[in-house]
N, C-alpha and C positions, 0 to 999 in steps of 0.2 A: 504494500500500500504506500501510496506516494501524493496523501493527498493531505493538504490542512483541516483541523476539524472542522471548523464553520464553513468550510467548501457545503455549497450548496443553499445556503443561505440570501438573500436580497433584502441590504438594509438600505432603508429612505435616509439620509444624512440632511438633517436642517441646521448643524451646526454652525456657529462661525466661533471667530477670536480664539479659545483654547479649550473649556470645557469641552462641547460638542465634538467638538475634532479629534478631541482627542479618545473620545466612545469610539466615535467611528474609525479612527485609523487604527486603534485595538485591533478592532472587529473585522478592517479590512486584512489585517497582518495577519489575524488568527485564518486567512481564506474566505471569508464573506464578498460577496460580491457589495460593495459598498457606493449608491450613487449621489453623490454632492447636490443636493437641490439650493440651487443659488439666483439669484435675481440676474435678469439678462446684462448688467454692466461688472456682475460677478460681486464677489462677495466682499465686504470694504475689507476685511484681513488681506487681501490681495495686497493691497496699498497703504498699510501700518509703514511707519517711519520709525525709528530710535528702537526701543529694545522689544518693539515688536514686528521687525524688519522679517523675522527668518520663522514666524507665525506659522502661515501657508503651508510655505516647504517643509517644515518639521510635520506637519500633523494632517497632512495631506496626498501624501502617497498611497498608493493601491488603489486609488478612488476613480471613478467615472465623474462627468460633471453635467448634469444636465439643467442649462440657465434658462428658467421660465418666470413669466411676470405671473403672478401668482393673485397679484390685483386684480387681472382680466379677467374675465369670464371665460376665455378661452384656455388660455393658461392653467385657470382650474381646474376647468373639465380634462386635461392632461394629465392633470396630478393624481384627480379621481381616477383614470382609469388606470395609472400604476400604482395606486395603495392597493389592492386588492392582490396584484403580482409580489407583495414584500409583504416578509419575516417580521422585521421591525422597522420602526420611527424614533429616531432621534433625534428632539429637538433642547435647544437652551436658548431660547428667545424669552424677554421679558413676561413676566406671567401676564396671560389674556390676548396677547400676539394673534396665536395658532389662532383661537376662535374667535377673531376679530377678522380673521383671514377665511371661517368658515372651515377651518381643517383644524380642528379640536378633537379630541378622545373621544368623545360621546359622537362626532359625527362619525368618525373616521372608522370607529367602532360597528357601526350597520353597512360600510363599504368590506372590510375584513373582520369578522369577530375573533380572527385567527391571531389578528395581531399583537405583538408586544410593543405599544407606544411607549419609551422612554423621555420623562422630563426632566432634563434635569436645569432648578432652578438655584437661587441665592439661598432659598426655606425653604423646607418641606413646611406642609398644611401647619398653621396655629398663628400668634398673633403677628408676626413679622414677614407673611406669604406675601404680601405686596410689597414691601420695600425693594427698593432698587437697591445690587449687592456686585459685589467687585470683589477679586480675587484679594485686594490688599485691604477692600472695607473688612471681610469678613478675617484678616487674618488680624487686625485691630480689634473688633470686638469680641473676637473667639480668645483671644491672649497670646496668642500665636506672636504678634510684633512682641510683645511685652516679653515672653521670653527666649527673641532672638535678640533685639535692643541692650542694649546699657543699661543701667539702672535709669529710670526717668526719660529716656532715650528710645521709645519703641520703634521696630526696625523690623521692616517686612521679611521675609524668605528671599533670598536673592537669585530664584526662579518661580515660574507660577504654579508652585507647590499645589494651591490649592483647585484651581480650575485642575488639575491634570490630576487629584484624588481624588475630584467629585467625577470627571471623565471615568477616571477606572471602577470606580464603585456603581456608575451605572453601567459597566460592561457588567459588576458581576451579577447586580438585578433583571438585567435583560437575560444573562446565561440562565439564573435561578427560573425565569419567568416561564421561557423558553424550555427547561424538563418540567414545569409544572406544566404548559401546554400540551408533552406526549401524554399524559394522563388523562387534564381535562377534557382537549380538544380545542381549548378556548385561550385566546390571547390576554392581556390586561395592561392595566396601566404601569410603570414603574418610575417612582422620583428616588432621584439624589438632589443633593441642595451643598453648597458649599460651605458656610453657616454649620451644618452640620458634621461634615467634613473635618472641618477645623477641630470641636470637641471632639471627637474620635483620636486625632491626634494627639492634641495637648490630655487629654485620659490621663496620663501618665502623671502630668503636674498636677491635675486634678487630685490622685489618690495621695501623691507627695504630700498637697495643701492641708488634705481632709486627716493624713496620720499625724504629719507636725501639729497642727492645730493654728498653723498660720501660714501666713500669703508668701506662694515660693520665691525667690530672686529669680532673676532670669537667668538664664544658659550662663553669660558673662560673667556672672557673680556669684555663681553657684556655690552649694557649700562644697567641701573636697571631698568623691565620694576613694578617687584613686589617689595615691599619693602621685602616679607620676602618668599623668593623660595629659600631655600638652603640647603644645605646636613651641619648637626650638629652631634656635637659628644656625645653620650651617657656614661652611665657609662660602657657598654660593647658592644661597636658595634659605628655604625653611622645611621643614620634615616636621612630623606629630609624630610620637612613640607614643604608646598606650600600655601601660603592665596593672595588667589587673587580676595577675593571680599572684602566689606567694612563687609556684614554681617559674612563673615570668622575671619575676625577680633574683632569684639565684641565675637564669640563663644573662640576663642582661649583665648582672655583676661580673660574671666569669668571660663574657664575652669582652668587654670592655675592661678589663684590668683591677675589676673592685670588688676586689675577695676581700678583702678586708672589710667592705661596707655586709657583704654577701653573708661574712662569718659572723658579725656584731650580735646577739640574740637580741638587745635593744630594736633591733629592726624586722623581725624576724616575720611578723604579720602585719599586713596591710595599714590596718589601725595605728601602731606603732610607726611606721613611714610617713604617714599623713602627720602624727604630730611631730616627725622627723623633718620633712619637707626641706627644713632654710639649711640643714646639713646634705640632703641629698642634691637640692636643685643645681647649686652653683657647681657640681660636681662633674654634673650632667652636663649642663651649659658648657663648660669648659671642653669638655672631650668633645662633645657632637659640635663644636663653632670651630674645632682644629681641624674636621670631613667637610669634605664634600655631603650634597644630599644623597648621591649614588655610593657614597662608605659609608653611610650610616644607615641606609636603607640594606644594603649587602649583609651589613652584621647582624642589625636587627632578625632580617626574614633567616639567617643562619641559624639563629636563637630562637626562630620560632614564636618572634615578638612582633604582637601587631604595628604596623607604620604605617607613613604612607608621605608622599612628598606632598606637600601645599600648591597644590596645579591651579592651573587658569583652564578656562572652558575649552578655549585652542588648545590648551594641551595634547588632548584629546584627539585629537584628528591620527597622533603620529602614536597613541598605548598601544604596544604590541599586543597585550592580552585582547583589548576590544575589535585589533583585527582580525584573533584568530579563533573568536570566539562564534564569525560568523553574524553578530547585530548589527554591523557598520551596513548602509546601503549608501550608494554614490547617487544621490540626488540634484537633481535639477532645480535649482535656486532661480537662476533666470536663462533666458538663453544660451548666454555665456560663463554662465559659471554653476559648476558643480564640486558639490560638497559630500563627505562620509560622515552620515548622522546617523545614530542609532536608531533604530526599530524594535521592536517591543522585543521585551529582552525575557524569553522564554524558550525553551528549547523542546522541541518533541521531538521521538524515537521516527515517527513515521513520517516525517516530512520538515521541510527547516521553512523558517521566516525570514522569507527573500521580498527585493525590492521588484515586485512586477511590475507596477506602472507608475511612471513619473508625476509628481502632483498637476493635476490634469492645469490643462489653457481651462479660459473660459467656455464651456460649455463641450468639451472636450469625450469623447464618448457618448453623448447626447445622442446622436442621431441614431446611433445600433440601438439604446432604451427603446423610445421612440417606435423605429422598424418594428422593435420587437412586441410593441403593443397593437399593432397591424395600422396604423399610420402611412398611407404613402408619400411620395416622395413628394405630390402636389402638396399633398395636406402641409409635410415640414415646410416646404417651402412659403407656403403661405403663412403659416406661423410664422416663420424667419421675418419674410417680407413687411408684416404686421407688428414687429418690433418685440413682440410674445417671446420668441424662444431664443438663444444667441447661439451660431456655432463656429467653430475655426473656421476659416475660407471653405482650406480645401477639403472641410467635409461638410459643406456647405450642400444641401439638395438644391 
């Protein structure tokens, strides 16, 4: 067998910006046929500027793209007649969107009852389902800034952590939705919400907050839970070491010359190091600022002690591991320029996650959808002609 699981599947994509796209380029990777439903001048992610320049191209491979105006009545009646041909709908438009546009759950529902609509919104249902919600709104009032920040200084996630957890959590409602369908027979609704997303994360400070009996510091400020978890400076660069066992601690000592530190019984458990600290650090600082970060990386992984060097996002292009792991695809950025971005990073026995199609032009694969709902060639063209549907030149009817 050589084939992806979700091979066989047809999901509607109403995504834009990162939530959405990023369900569907899950869903595409896993083998779903996955079609982009986008407005005929394409979807404004197209044309983000600043650090949402590279949107699109990350979260939009594998995809077909079929651009239709969805205002028109003709456009509609398009749409209606491929809900009925798909698995699922995913959309993350502001709540009321869809059925302001007359393509809501409840309608969409009597065209396929088979379906699994996916919402994913800012809230799920209760008193904050209407507020307008953003990746870095919800990462402020979740705590999420507060404990990546400074003290008094909150400071978002320096990726869109949370659009891209609320993305994967609605792959994993659609998947759950999806074995409850072999059962029932029947499709249903599923929401993710980013808002929500968030508490799921910060859980962990939550329980901290609730056993201390008070309000945790942030990441920055943390209490010490390791004696020795920290980012050090090298002779050309910075490395983190991490020793969080007692036997990580005899390897690092014996590795580095500090049997003496290694034999002390004053040191001997975690607890101990921690109120040791102003005796071990400067120790450490001195030996690992005399290496490089590739000697201090070398001994560490020798010893079996977690590291890792302090990279930048380019770094990345040239990790020997992430080439050879197989998730690197050479994607199509713009015409002229292609790039190796990762693709969802999961591996199966029976078939690998490869880059099939490049994140589509506007309305790109359009015309085979289309065909394939028995549309002639007059019909596309006259949607074309009438401004309705947009597609490349040359597959232009």
């Amino acid at each position: 067998m050589n084939t992806l699981p979700l091979a066989g599947l047809r999901v509607l994509d109403f995504g834009h910006t990162v939530m959405g796209p990023t369900c569907g380029v899950v869903l595409a990777d896993l083998g779903a046929e996955v079609i982009r439903i986008e407005p005929p001048e394409g979807d404004r992610t197209r044309r983000l500027g600043g650090f949402g320049t590279g949107f699109f191209g990350t979260y939009n491979r594998n995809k077909a793209s079929l651009a239709l105006d969805l205002k028109d009545k003709r456009g509609k009646a398009v749409l209606e007649r491929l809900v009925p041909t798909a698995d699922v709908l995913v959309e993350n438009f502001a709540p009321g969107t869809m059925e302001r546009l007359g393509l809501g759950w409840e309608h969409l529902r009597t065209l396929n009852p088979r379906l699994v609509y996916c919402a994913l919104k800012g809230y799920l249902p209760g008193p904050y389902e209407d507020l307008p919600a953003l990746d870095e709104v919800v990462q402020m009032q979740g705590g999420l800034a507060h404990m990546t920040g400074l003290p008094g200084r909150p400071l978002r996630a320096g990726t869109s952590v949370v659009d891209i957890m609320g993305g994967v959590f609605g792959v994993v409602g659609i998947l759950a939705a999806l074995r409850q369908r072999e059962a029932t027979g029947e499709g249903q609704k599923v929401q993710a919400a980013l808002f929500e997303s968030v508490a799921f994360m910060v859980g962990q400070h939550m329980a901290a907050g609730a056993i201390a009996g008070s309000r945790v510091p942030p990441m920055t400020a943390r209490r010490i839970t390791w004696a020795i978890y920290d980012v050090f400076t090298a002779a050309d660069g910075q490395v983190f070491v991490g020793v969080t066992s007692d036997q990580h601690w005899q390897r690092l000592c014996a590795q580095f010359g500090l049997e003496a530190l290694g034999a002390d019984p004053s040191l001997a458990t975690n607890g101990q190091r921690v109120a040791a600290r102003d005796r071990i650090m400067p120790e450490l600082e001195r030996i690992f600022g005399a290496m490089t970060v590739a000697e201090v990386l070398e001994r560490c992984r020798a010893a079996r002690i977690p590291c890792a060097p302090v990279a930048h996002p380019e770094d990345l292009f040239d990790d020997p591991h992430l080439a050879a792991s197989g998730i690197m695809g050479e994607t199509a950025l713009s015409d002229t320029l292609r790039a190796a971005l990762p693709m969802t990073p999961l591996r199966f026995e029976t078939a690998g996650i490869t880059l099939r199609q490049q994140p589509p032009r506007i309305g790109e694969g359009g015309a085979a959808v289309l065909v394939g709902l028995g549309l002639s060639e007059e019909e596309i063209a006259t949607l074309r002609g009438a401004g309705v549907l947009t597609l490349p030149e040359e597959n232009a009817a």
